[in-house]
C-alpha positions as CSV (number, residue, x, y, z in Angstrom):
1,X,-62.5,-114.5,103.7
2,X,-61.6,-110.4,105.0
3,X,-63.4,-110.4,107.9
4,X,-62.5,-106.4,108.8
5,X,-62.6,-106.8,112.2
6,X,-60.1,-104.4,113.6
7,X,-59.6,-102.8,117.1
8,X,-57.1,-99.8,117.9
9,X,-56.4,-98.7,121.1
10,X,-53.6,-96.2,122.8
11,X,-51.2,-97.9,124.0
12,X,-48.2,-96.7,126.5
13,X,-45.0,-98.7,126.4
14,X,-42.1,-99.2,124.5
15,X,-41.2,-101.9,121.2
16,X,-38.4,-102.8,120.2
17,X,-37.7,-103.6,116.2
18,X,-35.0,-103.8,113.9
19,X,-34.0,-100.2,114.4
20,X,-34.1,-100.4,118.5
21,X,-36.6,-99.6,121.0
22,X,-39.4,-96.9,120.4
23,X,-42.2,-95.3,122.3
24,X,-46.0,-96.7,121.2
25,X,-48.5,-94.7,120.6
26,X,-50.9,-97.7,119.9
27,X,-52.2,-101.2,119.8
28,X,-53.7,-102.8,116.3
29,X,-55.6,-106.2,116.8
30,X,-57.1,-107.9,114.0
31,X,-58.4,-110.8,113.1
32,X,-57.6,-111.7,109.4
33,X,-55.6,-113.2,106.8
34,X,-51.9,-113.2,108.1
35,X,-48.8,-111.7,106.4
36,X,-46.4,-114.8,107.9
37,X,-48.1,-117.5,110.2
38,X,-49.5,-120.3,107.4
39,X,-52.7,-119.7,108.8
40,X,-56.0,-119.2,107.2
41,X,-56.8,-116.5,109.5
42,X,-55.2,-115.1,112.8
43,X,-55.3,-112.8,115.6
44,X,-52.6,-110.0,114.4
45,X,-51.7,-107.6,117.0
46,X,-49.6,-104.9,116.1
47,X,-47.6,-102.4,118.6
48,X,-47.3,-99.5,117.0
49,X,-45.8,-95.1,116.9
50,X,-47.7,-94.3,113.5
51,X,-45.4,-90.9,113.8
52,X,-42.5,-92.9,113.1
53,X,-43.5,-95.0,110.3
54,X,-43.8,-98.8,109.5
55,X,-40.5,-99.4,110.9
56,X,-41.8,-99.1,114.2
57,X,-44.0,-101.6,114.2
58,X,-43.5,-104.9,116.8
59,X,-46.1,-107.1,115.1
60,X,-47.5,-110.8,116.0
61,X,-49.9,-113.6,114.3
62,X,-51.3,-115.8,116.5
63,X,-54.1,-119.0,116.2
64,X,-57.4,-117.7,117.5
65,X,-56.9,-120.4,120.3
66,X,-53.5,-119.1,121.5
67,X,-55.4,-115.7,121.5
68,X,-57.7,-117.2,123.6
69,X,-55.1,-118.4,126.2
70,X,-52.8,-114.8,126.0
71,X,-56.2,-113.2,126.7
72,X,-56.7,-115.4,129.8
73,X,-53.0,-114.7,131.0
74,X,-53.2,-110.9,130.7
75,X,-56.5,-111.3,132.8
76,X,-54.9,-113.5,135.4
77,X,-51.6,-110.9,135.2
78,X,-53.5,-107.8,135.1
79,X,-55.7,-109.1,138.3
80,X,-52.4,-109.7,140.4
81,X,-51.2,-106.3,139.4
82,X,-54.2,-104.5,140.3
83,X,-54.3,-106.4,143.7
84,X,-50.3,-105.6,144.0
85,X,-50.9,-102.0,143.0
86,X,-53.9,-101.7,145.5
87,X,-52.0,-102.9,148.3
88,X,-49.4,-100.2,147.2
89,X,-51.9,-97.8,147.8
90,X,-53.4,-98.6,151.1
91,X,-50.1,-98.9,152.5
92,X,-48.9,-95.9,151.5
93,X,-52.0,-93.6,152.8
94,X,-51.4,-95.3,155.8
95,X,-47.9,-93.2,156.3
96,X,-48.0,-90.4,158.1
């Protein structure tokens, strides 16, 4: 079954492939038929700079479970950050 569910967003960063590291320009995730996993269907999320080809592509298939669970650690990471990076702030407008 294609499901054609697809979501692209910009994404800043760096990947690394074959070639070496590159900038991204975006994010592809998918939930489909995988090209490797032997899976009937998986979460694909592909890091991407579509200016420098398919080479430059850092690309992972992963059960809709484990998706689950990486979606629950990014929340959990991205929480601390933002309470890290808010701290950051307040101390710093605090210097005079």
């Amino acid at each position: 079954m294609c499901t054609s569910i697809v979501e692209i967003v910009a994404a800043q960063g760096a990947g690394k492939s074959a070639e070496g590291w590159f900038d991204l320009t975006h994010a592809v995730v998918s939930y489909d038929h995988p090209h490797h996993a032997l899976l009937e269907e998986a979460i694909t999320i592909d890091f991407v700079n579509s200016a420098l080809g398919p080479g430059s592509r850092v690309a992972v298939e992963v059960t809709l479970e484990s998706a689950k669970c990486l979606a629950a650690a990014l929340a959990r990471a991205i929480a601390a950050a933002d309470a890290v990076e808010g701290g950051r702030q307040r101390a710093s407008s605090t210097i005079v």
